[in-house]
N, C-alpha and C positions, 0 to 999 in steps of 0.2 A: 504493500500500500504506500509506504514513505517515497519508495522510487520514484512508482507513478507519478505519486503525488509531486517530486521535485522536477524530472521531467516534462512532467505537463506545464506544469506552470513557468518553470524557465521559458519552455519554446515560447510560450503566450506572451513574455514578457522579454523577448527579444523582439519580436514581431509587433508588436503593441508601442515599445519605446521608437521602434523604428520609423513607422508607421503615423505615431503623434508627431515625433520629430519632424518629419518630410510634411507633414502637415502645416505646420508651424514657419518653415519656411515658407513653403507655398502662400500661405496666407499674407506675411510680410509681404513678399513680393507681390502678391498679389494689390495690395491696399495702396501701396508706392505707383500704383499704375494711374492712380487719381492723381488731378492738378494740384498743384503748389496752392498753399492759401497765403496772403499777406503776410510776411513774416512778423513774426510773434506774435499772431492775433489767437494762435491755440496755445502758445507756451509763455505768455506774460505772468506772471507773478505765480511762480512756483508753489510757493509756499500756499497762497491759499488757494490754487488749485490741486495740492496733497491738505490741507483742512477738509478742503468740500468733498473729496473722495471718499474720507475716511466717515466724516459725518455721513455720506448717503448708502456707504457700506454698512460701518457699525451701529448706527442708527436707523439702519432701513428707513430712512427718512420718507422716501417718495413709495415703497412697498407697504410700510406700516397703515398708509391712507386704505389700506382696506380689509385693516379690523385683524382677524384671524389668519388671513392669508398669508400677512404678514410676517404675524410671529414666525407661523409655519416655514417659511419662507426661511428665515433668520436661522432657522437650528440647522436647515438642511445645507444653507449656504456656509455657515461656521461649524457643518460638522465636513463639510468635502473638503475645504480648507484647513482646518486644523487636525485632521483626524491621520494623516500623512503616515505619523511614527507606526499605528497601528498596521502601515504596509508592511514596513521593516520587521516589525515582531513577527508577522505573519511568514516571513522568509525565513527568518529563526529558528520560527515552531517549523517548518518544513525538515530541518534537520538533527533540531532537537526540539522533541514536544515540550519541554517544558522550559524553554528558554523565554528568557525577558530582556527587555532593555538596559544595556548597562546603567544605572544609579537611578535612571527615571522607573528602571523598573518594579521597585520599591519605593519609591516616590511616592509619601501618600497626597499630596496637590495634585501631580499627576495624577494618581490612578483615579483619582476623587473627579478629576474636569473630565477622562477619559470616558467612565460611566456615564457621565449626566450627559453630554453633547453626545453621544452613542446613543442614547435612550431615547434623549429628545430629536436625534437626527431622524431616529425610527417611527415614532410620534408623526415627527413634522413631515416626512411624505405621507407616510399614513392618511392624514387630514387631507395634504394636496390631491393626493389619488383620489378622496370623496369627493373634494370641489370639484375635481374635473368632471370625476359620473356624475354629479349633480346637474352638473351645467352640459352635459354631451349634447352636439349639436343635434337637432330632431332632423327630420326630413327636408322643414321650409330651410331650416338651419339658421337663418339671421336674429334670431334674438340670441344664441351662444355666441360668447367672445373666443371660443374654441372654432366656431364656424371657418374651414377653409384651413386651417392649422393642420400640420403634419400628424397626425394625433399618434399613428405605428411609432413614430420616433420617441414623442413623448411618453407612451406606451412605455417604451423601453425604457428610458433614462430614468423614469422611475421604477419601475423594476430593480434596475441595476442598483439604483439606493438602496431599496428595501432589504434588495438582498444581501448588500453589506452592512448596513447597518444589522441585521438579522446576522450575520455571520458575525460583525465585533463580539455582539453581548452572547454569543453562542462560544466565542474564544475564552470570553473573560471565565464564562462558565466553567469549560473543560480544564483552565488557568489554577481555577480558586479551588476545582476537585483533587488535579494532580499535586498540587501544594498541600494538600490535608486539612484545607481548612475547613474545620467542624462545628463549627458558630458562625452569627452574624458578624462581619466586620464590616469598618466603615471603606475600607477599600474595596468591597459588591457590595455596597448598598444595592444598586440597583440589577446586578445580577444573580444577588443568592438564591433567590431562587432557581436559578437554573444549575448552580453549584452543588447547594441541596438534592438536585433530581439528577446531577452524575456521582455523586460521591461513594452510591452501590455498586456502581462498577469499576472492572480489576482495573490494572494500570496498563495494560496492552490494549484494551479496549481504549481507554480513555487518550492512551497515546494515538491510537488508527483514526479515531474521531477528531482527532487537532490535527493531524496530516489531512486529509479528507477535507476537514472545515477551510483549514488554511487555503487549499487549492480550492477551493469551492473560491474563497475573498478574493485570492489573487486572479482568478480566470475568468473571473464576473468584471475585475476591475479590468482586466487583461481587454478582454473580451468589450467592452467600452471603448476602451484607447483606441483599438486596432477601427474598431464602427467607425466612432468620431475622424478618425487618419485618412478612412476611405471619404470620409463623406463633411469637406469644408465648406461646404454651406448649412450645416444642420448648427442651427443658431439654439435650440433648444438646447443643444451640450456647448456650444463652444461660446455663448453669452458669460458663461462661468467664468473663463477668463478673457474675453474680448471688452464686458462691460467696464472694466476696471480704465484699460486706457479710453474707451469712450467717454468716461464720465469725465474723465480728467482734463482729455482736450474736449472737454463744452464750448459752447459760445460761453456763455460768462465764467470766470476765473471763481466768485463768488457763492457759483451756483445755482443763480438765478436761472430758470427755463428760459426757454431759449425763444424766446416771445417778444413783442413792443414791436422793436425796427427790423426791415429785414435788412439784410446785406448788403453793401454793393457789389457791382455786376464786378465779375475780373477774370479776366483769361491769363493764363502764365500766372498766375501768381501776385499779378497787377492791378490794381483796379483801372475801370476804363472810361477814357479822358473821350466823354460822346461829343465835345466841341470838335475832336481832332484825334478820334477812332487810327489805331496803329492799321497796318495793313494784314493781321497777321490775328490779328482779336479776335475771338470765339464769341459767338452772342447768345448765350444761354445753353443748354445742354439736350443735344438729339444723339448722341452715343455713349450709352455708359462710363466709357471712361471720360467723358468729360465731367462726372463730377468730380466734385475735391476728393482727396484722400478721407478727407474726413466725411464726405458720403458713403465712401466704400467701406468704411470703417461700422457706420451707423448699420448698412445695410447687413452688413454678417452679426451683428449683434444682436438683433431681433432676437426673442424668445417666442415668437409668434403667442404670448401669453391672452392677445386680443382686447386688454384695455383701451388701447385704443380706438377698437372697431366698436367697445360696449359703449363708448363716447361719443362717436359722429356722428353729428345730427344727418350728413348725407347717406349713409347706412340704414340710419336707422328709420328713414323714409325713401325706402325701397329703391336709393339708389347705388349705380355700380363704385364708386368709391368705399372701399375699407381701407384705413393708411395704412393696416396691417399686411393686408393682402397687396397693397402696394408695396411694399417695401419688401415683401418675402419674390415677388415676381423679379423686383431690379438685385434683389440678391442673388433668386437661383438664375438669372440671365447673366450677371457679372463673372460668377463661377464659372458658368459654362462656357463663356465667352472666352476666358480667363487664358486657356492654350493656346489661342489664335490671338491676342496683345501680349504675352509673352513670347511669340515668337518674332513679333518687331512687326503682326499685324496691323490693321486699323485704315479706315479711310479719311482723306483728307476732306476739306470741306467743299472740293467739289467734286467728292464720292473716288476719286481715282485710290486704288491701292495703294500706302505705304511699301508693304513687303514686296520681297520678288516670289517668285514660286517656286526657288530653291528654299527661302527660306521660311515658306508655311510648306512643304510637303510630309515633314511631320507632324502635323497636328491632326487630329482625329476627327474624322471626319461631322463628328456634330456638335466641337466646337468651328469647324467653317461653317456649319450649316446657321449655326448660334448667332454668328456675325452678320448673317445675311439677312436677320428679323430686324427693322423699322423699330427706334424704341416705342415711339409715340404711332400705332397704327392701329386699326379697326381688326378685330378676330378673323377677317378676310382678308386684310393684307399681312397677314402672320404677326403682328404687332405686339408688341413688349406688353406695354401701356396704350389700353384705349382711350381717345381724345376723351369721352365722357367723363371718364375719370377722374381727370384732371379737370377738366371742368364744373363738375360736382362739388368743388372743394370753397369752402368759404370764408378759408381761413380763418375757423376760431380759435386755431387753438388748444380745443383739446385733445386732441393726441398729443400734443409737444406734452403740455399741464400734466396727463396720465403716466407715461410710457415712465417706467423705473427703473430705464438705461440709457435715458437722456437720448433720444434718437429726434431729429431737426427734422421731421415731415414737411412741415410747413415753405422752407427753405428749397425744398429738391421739386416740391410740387411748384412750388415759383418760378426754379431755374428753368426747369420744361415749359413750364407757359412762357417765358421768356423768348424763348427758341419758337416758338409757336407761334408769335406775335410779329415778331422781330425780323424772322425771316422766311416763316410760310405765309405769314398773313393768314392762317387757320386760326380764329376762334371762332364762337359764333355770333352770329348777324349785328343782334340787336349792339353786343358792348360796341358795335363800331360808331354805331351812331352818335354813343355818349365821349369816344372817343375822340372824335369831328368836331364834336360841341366845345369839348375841353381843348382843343387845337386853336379853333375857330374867337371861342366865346368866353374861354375859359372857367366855365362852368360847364355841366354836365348838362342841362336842360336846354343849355344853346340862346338861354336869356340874354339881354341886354346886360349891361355891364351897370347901368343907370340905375338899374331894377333890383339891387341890390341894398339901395338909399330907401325904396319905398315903403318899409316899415314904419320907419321912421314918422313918417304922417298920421301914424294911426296909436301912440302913445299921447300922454298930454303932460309932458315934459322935454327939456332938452337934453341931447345926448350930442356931444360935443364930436365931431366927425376930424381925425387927422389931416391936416393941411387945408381946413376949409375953415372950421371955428378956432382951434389949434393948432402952431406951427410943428410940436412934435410932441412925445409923450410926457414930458418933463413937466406938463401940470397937472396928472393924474395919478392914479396908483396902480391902474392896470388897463390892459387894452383890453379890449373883449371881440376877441375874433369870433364875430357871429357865423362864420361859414356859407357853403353853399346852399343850406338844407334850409340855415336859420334864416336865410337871407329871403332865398326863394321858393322854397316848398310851404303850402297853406300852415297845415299842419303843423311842423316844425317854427314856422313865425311864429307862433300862441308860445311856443316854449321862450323865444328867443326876447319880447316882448315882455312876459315875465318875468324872464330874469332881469332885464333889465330894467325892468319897473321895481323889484326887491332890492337892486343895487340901487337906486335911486331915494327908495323908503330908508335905506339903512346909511345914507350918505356916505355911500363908497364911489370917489371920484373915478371914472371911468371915459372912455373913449373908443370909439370904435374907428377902424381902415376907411377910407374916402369913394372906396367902391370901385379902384383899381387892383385890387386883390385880386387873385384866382384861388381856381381852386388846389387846396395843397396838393393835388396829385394820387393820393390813398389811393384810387380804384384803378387808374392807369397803371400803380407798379403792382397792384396786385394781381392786377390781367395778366401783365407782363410787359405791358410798353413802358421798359424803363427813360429811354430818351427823355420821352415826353412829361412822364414824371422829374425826370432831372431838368426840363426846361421848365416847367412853371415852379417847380422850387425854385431856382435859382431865379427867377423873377419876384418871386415872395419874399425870399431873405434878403433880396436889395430893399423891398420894398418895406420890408421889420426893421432894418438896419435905418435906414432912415426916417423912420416913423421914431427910431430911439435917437435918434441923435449922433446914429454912428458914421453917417459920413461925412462926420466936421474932418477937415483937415486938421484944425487944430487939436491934438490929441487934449489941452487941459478944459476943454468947455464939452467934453465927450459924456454921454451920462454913463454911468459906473453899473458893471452887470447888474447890481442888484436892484437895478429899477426895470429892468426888463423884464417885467411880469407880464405873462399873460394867461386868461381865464376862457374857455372854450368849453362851449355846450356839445358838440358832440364829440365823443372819444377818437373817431379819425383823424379828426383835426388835431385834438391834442396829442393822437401817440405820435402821428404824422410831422408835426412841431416842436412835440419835444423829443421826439426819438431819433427821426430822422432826418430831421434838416442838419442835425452836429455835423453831418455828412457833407453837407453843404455848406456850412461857414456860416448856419446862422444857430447860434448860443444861444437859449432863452428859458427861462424859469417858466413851466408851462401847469397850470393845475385844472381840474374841471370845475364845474360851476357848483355841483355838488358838497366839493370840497369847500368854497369859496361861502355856499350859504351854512351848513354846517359849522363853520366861525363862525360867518356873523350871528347863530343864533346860540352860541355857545358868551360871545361877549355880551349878547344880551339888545343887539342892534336890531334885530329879525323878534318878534314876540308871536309866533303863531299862538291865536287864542281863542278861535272861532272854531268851536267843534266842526270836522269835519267827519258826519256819522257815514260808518256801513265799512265790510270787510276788502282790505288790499291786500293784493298779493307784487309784489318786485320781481322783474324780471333784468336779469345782470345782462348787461350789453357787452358782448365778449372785450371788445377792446377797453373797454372800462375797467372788466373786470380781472379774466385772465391776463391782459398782456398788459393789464398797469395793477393790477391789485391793489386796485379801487371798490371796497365793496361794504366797507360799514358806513362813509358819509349817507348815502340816499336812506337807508335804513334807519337812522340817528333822525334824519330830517323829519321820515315820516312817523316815529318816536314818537318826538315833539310835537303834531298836529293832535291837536284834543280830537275823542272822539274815533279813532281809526283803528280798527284790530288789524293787526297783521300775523298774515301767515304766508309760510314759504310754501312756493314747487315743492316737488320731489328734488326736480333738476335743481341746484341754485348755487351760488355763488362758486367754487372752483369749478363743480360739475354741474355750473348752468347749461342751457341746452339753449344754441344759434336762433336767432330767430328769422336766419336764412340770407342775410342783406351783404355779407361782409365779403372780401376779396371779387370785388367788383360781381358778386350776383345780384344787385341791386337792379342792375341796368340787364341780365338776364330772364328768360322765361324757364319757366322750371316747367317740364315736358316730361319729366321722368319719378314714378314714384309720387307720393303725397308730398303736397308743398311745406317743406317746413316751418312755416309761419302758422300754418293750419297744426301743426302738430304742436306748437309750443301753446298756440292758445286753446287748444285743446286741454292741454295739461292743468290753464291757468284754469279755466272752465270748470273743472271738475273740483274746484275748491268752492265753486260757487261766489264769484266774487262780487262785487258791488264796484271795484275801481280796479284795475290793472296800471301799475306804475311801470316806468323805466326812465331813461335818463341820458337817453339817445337818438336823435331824427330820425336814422336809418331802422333802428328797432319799432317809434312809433308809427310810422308808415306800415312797415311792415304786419306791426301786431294791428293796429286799427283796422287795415284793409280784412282782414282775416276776422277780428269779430263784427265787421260789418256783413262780412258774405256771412256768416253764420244769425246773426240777427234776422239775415233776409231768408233763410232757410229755416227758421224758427228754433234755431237751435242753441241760442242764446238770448237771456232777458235782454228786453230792451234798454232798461234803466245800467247794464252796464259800461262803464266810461275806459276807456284810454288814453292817459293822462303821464306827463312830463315830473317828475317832481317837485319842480318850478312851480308850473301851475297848481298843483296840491298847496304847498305852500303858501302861496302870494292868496290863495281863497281862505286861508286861515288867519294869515296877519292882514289881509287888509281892512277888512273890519271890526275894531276895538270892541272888545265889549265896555259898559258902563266900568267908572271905579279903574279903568285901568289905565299906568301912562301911556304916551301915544311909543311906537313902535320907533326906538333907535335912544329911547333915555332911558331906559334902566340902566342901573350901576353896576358893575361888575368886573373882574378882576381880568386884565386879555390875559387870552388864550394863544398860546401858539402859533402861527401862520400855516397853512396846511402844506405839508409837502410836497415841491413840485415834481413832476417826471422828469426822471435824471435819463 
């Protein structure tokens, strides 16, 4: 039996180390075949990019968000990793059953941590294995986050736990019987009992059962290496150690999701100067290896676990977008592609071959076959990624929020519209029209530019306009960039109007753009037409820059950053201003208006007093919430209004649910699947509400439109409202009750300034 037993398990573990090794290269090389990204934009500040690693390991920071799984999660990932020595002893027992580790083998710390993370290693698949039968995908399959997951692999990989962990506490046993131990001690706590149930057998039994068992740990572990070796794209095992450098090169060094701004465009490694485009520039990504290394990186790391697909609001209203199933396709396409760019394949950008055909005649023939699939193409033109796909996408957010290996969905789903924009001119129909407008008119509606002042007629106060009443912002406290929505959409004016009828009650000096403004760009670069996003920013930031005072020549009459405040009603425009203009050369302290009345009513300048009765529910406007983690001012607001019960979604603040408008679906027709706007006010519906809040144009539009059609279908009371929380507000403070001061003199001690988006 010993022979066997050493035999067997050596060959395994020549074959297995071999096998992982050749692996492990492969995958290196493989990752290196992605472009350069800016230098040091993934390796800036070391040290707290090793804090944030170890906090989202040791802490299961982003896994812990779902309860049990978590923990479970936590024992089996710090028993695969620390559990290591138990190889070595098991090679030991191979030649001597009763052999131990030198000095740790009697180590009672050790044997004391060995037990517990053994037990609970066992434990914690245990549980994983029920989650999974619990949630096994049905037939329709789309309500499982397992839907579309390789499940045979996951199948095994748990197994292969089970059964070593089952094989440790089964060592420890046959350990604690061949030693004599005849009582409890505190080195088996936790397998004496199995100590107990060998201690009746002789000592050649109990010696053939540790040769035996040992082979059994080492050829189950064997027998994994060798799986995993053959097969680099099963993210299910090799996330184990692929997540660790993932996490590490994040976009943010802090930790931060990888959310707000997105990126600039850069080919080589560069970013790209669109005044004076190089000859040689890539314009978004139509061949796997055009993304970054750190795409390739993301895309092996997948654990196909399907949080993110349990998140997408396009998923989850029947259409063909799951991020998960995206990123598992450009994964197993990269692999397989992976022999044909290894051998100096690849086409250039106007399709001709790189290689010669000496030097692809080794490659197999369905990595050539692999190469000659369209990434971006329709299931009839053999396509990677179908256009709808990509199109389906609305950029909220949560898959970035979810995923608890840091994986930039949102970023690769961009680079490809980019390409898609850029240079096939394939999107669909309608964004082009809002395209033309923003080119033409600089708004999306293709309004006059005049027609952005017309608000203004319908207040009965003055609001001081830049370079018309005002020479620049140097006699106010903030700009209030009303936007395209607040300017020109009905709807959205009632919010914009509010607000600035409450900054007016609460004597917060303010000023608004002269109605040369455009629009920030948001839905342009979320299309993918980044140019055109970089031309009206860079006409915005001239035109910030000089609304502050910054293009005095004379640097000492220049006003100093910290008056560059500005307050914006919808989140596009803020994350758009404060996130992404940096990129453009305009700096500015950017907060939303939520934030902004949440002071003032914390100093005591804002007095909502006027009941405002019947049941609201808040619905978080993704870029508010996920990509600025902005989500207790509105709430706080509607607090304070006498009179209002509030209750949440199911969906709500991290794991709010889209309400369809964002990455330029605003200006699309939704053709596929139920509309997602229909499905969020569905949700809201079913709480039975009297008022539906939010705290965004693009969300009210959306959600109003949808319980308007339901209103008209009788499926909704009539009495309920769709409402800004501006206007919540301003119906509460603007009429005093008796006995109380008038609204901006109470005493009170300031509060803070709110946070702007960095």
């Amino acid at each position: 039996m010993q022979l066997a037993a050493i035999i067997v398990s050596l060959v395994l573990t020549v074959i297995g180390v071999a096998l992982i090794s050749r692996a492990v290269a492969q995958i290196y090389r493989f990752i290196k075949l992605g472009q350069p990204l800016p230098a040091g934009s993934r390796t800036d500040d070391w040290k707290s990019r090793s804090i944030t690693l170890a906090r989202e390991f040791v802490g299961h920071t982003r896994m812990n968000r779902w309860g049990i799984i978590g923990v479970a999660h936590w024992f089996v990932a710090v028993g695969f990793l620390t559990l290591g020595l138990t190889i070595v002893t098991a090679y030991g027992q191979l030649f001597k059953a009763d052999w131990t580790l030198p000095i740790l083998g009697g180590f009672l710390p050790y044997e004391l941590y060995t037990e517990f993370i053994a037990l609970f290693t066992t434990l914690g698949i245990l549980v994983l294995i029920a989650v999974r039968q619990l949630n096994r995908p049905s037939k329709p399959g789309r309500k499982s986050r397992f839907a579309g997951s390789k499940t045979g692999q996951a199948y095994f990989v748990e197994a292969v736990i089970l059964v070593i962990g089952l094989a440790i506490m089964t060592l420890r046993g046959l350990e604690g019987a061949i030693h004599g131990v005849d009582h409890y001690e505190a080195a088996y706590w936790a397998s004496y009992p199995l100590v107990a149930a060998f201690k009746g057998l002789s000592l050649g039994t109990l010696q053939n059962l540790v040769y035996l068992t040992a082979m059994i740990k080492l050829g189950v572990t064997m027998g994994w290496a060798i799986t995993v070796g053959l097969n680099t794209n099963m993210g299910v095992a090799w996330h184990r150690f692929l997540a660790f450098p993932n996490i590490w090169f994040k976009r943010d060094a802090k930790g931060a999701t990888s959310l707000g701004e997105l990126l600039p465009m850069t080919s080589g490694g560069k970013a790209i100067d669109f005044t004076d485009p190089g000859e040689d520039d890539v314009f978004g990504v139509s061949q796997v290896e055009q993304f970054s290394w750190k795409g390739l990186l993301d895309f092996s790391t997948c654990t196909e676990c399907g949080r993110c697909q349990s998140q997408c609001p396009a998923w989850n209203t029947g259409k063909p977008l799951s991020p998960k199933l995206l990123i598992m396709s450009l994964r197993d396409h990269a692999h397989a592609k992976a022999p044909y760019l290894l051998a100096g394949g690849g086409k250039t950008m106007e399709g001709e071959e790189k290689a010669s055909e000496e030097q692809l005649k080794d490659v197999p023939a369905a990595a050539l076959a692999e190469a000659e699939r369209p990434l971006i193409g329709t299931a009839e033109e053999n396509g990677v990624i179908d256009p709808d796909v990509l199109w389906s996408c609305t950029t909220c957010g949560a898959c970035v929020e979810q995923c608890p290996v840091d994986i930039e969905h949102v970023d690769h789903i961009v680079d490809m519209r980019r390409y898609q924009v850029m240079i096939e001119s394939a999107f669909p129909s309608e964004a082009g029209t809002m395209l033309k407008n923003l080119e033409k008119k600089g708004n999306p509606w293709g309004l006059a530019k005049k027609q952005r002042l017309e608000w203004l007629k319908e207040v009965e106060f003055e609001v001081p306009v830049v370079g018309k009443d005002i020479e620049d912002l140097s006699e106010v406290e903030y700009l209030y960039w009303v936007g395209c929505a607040g300017a020109l959409e009905d709807r959205a004016k009632k919010t914009t109007k509010a607000f600035a009828e409450l900054l007016h009650m609460a004597g917060v000096k303010f000023a608004i753009m002269g109605g040369d403004e455009k629009c920030t760009g948001d839905s342009a670069r979320r299309l993918g037409n980044e140019p055109l996003f970089q031309e009206l920013g860079m006409e915005n930031v001239a035109a910030l820059n000089m609304a502050f005072g910054e293009d005095d020549e004379d640097e000492s009459t220049r006003k100093p950053k910290s008056a560059k405040k500005i307050v914006a009603t919808c989140p596009h425009c803020l994350n758009t201003i404060g996130n992404e203009y940096p990129q453009l050369g305009g700096d500015y302290e950017v907060i939303h208006h939520t934030q902004l009345l949440q002071h003032l009513i914390d100093e005591g300048k804002l007095l909502p007093v006027t009941p405002v009765e019947g049941l609201i529910t808040y619905h978080d406007p993704c870029y508010l919430g996920r990509h600025n983690k902005v989500y207790t001012p509105p709430r706080e607001i509607m607090s304070a209004v006498p009179g209002l019960r509030q209750q949440e979604m199911h969906r709500h603040k991290e794991r709010g649910f889209c309400c369809g408008a964002g990455g330029a679906r605003m200006w699309m027709e939704e053709r596929i699947g139920k509309r997602i706007n229909n499905e969020r006010v569905d949700e809201a519906l079913s709480l039975n509400p009297d008022i539906v809040s939010t705290a965004c144009p693009f969300c009210l539009v959306m959600l109003t439109d949808s319980v308007n059609g339901k209103k008209n279908d009788g499926k909704a009371k009539e009495s309920v409202q769709v409402v800004d929380v501006a206007q919540l507000l301003l119906e509460s403070v603007k009429t005093p009750v008796e006995d109380e001061p008038p609204a901006g003199t109470a005493e009170s001690e300031s509060e803070p300034e709110p946070e702007p988006v960095k």
